[in-house]
DRENTORKOL-3810 file (N, C-alpha, C; in nm, 4 decimals):
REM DRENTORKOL-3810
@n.u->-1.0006; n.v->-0.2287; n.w->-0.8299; ca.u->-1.0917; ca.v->-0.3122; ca.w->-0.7544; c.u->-1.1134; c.v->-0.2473; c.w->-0.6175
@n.u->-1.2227; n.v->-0.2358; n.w->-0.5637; ca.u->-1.2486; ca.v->-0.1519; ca.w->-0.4484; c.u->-1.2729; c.v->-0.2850; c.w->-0.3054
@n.u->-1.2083; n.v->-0.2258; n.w->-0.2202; ca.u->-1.2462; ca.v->-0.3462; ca.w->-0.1311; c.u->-1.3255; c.v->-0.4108; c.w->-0.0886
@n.u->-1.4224; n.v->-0.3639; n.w->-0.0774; ca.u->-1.5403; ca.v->-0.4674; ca.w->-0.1115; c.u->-1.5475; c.v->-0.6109; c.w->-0.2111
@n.u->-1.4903; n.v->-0.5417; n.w->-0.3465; ca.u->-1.5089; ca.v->-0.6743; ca.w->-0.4182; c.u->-1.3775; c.v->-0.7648; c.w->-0.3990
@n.u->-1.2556; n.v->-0.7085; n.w->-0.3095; ca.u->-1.1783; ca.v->-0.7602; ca.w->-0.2682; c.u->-1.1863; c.v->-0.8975; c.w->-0.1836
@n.u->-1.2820; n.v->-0.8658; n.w->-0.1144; ca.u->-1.3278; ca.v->-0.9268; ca.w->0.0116; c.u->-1.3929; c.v->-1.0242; c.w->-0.0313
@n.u->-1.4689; n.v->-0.9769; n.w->-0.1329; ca.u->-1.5661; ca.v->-1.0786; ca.w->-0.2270; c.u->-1.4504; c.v->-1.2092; c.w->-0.2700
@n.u->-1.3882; n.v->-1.1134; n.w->-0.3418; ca.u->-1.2488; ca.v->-1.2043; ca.w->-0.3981; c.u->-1.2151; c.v->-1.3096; c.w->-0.3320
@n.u->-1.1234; n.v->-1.2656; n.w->-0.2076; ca.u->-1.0734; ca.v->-1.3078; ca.w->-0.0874; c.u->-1.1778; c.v->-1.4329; c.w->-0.0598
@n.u->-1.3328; n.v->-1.4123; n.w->-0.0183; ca.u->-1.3767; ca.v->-1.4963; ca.w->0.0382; c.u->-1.4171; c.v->-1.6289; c.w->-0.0761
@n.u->-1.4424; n.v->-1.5777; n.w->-0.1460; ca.u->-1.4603; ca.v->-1.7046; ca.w->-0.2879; c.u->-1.3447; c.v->-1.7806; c.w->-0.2886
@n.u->-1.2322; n.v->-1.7361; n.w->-0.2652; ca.u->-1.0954; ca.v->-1.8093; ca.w->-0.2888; c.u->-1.0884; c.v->-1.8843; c.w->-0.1697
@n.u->-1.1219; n.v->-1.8417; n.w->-0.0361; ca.u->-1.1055; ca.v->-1.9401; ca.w->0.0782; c.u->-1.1959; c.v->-2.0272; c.w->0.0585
@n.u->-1.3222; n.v->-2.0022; n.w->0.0402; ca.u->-1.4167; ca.v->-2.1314; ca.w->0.0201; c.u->-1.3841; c.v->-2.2117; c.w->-0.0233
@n.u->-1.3163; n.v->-2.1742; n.w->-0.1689; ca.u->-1.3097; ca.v->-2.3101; ca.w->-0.2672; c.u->-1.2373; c.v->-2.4054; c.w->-0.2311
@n.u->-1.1037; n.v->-2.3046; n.w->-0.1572; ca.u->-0.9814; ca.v->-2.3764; ca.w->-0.1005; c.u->-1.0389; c.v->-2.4831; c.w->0.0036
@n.u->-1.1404; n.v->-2.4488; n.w->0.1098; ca.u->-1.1936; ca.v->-2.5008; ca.w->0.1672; c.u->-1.2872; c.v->-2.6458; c.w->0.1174
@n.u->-1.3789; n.v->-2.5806; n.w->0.0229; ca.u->-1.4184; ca.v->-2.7089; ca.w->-0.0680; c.u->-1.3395; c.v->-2.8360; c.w->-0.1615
@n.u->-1.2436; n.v->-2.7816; n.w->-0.1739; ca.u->-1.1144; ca.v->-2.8742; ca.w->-0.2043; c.u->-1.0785; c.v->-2.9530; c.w->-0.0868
@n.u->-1.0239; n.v->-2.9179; n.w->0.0278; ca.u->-0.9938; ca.v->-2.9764; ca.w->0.1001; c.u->-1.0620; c.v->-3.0701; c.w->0.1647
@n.u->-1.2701; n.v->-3.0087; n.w->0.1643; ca.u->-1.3517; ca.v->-3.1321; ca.w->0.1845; c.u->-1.3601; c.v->-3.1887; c.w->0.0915
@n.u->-1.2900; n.v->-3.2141; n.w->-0.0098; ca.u->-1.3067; ca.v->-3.3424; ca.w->-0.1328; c.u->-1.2289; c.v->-3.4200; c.w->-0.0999
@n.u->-1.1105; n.v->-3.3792; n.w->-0.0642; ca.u->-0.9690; ca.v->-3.4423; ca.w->-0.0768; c.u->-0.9710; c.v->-3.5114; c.w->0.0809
@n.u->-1.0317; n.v->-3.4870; n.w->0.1859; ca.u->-1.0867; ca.v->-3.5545; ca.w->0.2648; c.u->-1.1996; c.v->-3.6509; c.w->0.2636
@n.u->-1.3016; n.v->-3.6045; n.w->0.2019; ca.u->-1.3868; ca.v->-3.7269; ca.w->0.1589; c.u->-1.3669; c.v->-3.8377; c.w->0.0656
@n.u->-1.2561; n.v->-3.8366; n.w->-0.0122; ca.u->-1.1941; ca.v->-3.9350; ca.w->-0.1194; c.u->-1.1006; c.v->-4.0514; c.w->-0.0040
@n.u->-1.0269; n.v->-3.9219; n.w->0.0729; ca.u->-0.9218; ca.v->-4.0194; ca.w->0.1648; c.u->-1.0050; c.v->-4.1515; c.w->0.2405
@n.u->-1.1346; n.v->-4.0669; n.w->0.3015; ca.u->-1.1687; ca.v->-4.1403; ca.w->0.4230; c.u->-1.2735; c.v->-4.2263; c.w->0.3696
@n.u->-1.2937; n.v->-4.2389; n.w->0.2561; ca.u->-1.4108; ca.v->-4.3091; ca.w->0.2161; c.u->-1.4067; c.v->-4.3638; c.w->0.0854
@n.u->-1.2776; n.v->-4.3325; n.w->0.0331; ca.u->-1.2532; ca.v->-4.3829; ca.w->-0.1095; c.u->-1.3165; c.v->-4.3474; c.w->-0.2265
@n.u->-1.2871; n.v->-4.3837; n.w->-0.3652; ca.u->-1.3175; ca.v->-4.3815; ca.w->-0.5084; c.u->-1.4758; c.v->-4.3163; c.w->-0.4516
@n.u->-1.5302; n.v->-4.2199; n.w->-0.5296; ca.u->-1.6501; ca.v->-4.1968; ca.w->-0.5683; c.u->-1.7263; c.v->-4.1168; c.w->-0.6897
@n.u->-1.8156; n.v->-4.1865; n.w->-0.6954; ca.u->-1.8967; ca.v->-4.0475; ca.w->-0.8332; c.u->-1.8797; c.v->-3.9178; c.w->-0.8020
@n.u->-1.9261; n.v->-3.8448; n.w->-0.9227; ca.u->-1.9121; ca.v->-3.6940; ca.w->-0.8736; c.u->-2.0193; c.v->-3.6730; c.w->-0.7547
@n.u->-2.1357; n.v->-3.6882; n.w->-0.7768; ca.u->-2.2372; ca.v->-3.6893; ca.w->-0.6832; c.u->-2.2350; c.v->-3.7440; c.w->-0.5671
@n.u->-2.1558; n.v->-3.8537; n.w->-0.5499; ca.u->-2.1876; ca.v->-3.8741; ca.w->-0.3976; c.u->-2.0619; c.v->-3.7976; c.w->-0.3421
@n.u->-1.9600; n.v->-3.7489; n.w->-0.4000; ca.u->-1.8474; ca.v->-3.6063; ca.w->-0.3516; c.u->-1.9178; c.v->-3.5552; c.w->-0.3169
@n.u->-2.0416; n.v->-3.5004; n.w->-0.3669; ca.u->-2.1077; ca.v->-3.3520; ca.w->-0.3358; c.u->-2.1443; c.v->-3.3685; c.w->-0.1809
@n.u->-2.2395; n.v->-3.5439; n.w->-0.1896; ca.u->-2.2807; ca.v->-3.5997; ca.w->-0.0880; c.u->-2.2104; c.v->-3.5637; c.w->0.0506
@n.u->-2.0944; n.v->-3.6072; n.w->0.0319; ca.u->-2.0155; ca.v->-3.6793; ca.w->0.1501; c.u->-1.9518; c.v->-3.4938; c.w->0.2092
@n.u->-1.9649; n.v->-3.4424; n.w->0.0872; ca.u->-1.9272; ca.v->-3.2825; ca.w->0.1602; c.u->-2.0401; c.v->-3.1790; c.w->0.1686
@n.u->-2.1648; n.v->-3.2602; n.w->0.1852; ca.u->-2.2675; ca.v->-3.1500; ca.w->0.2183; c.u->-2.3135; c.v->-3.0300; c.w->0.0917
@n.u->-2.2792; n.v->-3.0666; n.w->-0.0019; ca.u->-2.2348; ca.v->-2.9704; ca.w->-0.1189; c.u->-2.3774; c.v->-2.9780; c.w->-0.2141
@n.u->-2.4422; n.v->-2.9171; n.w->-0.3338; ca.u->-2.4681; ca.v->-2.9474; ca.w->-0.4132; c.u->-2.3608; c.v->-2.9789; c.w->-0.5310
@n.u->-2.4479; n.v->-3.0986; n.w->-0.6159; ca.u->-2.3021; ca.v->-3.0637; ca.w->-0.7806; c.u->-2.2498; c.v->-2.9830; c.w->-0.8296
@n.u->-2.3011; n.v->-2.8791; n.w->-0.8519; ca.u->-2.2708; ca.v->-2.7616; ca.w->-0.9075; c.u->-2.1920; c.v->-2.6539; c.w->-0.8174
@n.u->-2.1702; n.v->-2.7255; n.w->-0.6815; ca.u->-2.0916; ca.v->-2.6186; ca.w->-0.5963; c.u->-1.9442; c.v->-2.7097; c.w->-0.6152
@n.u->-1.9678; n.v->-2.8214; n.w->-0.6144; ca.u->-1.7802; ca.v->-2.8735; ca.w->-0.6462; c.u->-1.7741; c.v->-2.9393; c.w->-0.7506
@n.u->-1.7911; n.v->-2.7838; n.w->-0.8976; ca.u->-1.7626; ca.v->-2.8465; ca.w->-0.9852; c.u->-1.5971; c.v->-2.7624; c.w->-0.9986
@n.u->-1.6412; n.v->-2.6376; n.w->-0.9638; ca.u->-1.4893; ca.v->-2.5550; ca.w->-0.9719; c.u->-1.4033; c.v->-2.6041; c.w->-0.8447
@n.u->-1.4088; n.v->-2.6342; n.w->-0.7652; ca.u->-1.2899; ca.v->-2.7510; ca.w->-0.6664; c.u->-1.2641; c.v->-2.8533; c.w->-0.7426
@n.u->-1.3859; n.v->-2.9125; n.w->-0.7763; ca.u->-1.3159; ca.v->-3.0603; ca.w->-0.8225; c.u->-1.1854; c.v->-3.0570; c.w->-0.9981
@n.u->-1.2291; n.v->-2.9313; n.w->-1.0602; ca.u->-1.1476; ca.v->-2.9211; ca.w->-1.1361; c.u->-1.0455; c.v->-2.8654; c.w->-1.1227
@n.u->-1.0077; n.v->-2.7688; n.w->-1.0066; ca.u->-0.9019; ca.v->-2.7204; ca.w->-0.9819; c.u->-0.8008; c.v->-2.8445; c.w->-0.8952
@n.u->-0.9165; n.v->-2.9440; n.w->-0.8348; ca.u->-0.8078; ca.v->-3.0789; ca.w->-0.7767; c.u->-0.7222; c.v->-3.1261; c.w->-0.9007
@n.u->-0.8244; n.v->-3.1467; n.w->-1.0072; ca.u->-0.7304; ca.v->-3.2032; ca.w->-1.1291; c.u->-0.6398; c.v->-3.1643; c.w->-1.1670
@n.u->-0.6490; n.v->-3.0210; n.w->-1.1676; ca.u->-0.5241; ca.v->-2.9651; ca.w->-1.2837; c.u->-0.4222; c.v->-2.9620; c.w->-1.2126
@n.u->-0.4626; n.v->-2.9838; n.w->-1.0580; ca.u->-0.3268; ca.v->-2.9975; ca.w->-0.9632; c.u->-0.2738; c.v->-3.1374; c.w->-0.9618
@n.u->-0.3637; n.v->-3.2188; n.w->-0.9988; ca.u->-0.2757; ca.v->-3.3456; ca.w->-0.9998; c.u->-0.3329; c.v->-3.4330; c.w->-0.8656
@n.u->-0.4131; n.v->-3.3854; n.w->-0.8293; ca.u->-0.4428; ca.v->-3.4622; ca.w->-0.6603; c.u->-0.5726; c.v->-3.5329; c.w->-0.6772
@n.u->-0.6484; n.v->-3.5437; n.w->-0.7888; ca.u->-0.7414; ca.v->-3.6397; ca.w->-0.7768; c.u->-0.7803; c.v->-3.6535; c.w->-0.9771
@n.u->-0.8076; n.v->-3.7725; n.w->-0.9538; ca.u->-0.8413; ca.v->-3.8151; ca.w->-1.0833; c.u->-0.9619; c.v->-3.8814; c.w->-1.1495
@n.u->-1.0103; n.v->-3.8661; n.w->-1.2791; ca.u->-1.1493; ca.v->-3.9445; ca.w->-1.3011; c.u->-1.1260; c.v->-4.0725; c.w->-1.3322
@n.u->-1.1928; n.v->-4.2073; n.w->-1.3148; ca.u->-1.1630; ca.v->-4.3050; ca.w->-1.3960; c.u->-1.2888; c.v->-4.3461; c.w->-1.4252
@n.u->-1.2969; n.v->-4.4173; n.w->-1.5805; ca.u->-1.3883; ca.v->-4.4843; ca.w->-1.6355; c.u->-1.4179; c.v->-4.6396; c.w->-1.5492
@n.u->-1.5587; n.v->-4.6381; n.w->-1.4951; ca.u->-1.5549; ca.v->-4.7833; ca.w->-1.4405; c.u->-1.6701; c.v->-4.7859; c.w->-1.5142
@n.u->-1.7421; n.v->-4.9662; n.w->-1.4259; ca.u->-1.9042; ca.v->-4.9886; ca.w->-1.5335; c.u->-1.9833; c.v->-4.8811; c.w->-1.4156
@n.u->-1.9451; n.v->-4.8430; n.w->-1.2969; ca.u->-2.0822; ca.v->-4.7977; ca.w->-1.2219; c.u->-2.0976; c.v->-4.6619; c.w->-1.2655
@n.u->-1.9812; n.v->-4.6109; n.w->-1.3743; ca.u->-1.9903; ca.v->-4.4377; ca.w->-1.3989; c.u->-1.8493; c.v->-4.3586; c.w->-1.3881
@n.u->-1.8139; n.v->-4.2771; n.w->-1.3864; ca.u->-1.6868; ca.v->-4.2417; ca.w->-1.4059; c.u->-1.6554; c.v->-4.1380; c.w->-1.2251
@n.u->-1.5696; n.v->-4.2217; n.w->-1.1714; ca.u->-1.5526; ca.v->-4.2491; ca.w->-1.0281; c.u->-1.3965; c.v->-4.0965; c.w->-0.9950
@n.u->-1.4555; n.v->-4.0742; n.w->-0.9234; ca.u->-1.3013; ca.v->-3.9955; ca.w->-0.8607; c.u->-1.2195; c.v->-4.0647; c.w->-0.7596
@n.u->-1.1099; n.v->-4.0454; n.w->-0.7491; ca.u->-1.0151; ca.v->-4.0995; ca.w->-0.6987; c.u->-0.9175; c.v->-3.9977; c.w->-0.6500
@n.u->-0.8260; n.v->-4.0308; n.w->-0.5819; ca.u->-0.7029; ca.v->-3.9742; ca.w->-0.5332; c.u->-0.6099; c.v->-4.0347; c.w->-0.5688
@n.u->-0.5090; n.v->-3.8911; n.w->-0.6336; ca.u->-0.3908; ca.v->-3.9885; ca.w->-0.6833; c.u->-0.2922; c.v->-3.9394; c.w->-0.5407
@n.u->-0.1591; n.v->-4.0578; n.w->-0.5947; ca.u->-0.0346; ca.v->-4.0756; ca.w->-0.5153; c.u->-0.0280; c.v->-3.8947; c.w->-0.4875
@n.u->-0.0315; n.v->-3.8065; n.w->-0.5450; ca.u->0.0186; ca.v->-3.6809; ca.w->-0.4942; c.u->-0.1052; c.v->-3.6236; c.w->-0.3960
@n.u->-0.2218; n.v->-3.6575; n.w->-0.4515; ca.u->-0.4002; ca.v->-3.6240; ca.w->-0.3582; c.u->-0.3470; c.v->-3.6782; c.w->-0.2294
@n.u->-0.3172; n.v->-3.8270; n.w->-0.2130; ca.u->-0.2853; ca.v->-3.8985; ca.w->-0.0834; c.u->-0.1573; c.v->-3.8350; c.w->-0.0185
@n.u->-0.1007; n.v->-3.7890; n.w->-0.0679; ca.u->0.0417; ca.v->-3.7284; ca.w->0.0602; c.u->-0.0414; c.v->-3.6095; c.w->0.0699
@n.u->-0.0551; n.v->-3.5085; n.w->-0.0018; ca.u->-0.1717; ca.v->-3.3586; ca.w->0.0674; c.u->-0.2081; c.v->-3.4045; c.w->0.1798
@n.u->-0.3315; n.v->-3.5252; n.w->0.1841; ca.u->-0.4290; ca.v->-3.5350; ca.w->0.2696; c.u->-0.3319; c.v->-3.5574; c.w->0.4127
@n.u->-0.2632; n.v->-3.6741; n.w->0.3833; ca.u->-0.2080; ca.v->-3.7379; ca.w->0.4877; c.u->-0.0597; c.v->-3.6567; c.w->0.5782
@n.u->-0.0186; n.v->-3.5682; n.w->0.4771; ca.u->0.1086; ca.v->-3.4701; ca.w->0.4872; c.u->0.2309; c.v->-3.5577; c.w->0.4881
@n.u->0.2490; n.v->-3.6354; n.w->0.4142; ca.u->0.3631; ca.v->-3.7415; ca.w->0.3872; c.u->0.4009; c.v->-3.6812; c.w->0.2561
END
């Protein structure tokens, strides 16, 4: 890999990290939401936090649930100590 695409690397990985962290902040401070208004509340299109929002999952820090308004994200008990550092 030549450094260039290193950098490439490098910077895709901070973003996302970054885009994670505006999820996991916009869930805290504003509670349960659709995927779409996530995107909303972080300035995002859908399709830019679809790879954050699945890497929140597999970590365990935010979750989908079935409601009647659509299937809502949430923060779980481990999402809420991240945010809060408890």
């Amino acid at each position: 890999m030549s450094n260039d695409e290193e950098m490439t690397a490098q910077d895709a990985n901070r973003e996302t990290e970054e885009q994670e962290t505006s999820i996991l902040e916009a869930l805290y401070k504003k509670g349960p939401a659709l995927p779409i208004e996530v995107a909303v509340r972080t300035y995002s299109f859908p399709e830019d936090i679809a790879t954050p929002l699945a890497n929140l999952e597999q970590k365990g820090l935010v979750e989908r649930q079935q409601m009647k308004t659509g299937e809502m994200l949430v923060l779980t008990k481990k999402g809420y100590k991240q945010v809060t550092g408890m």
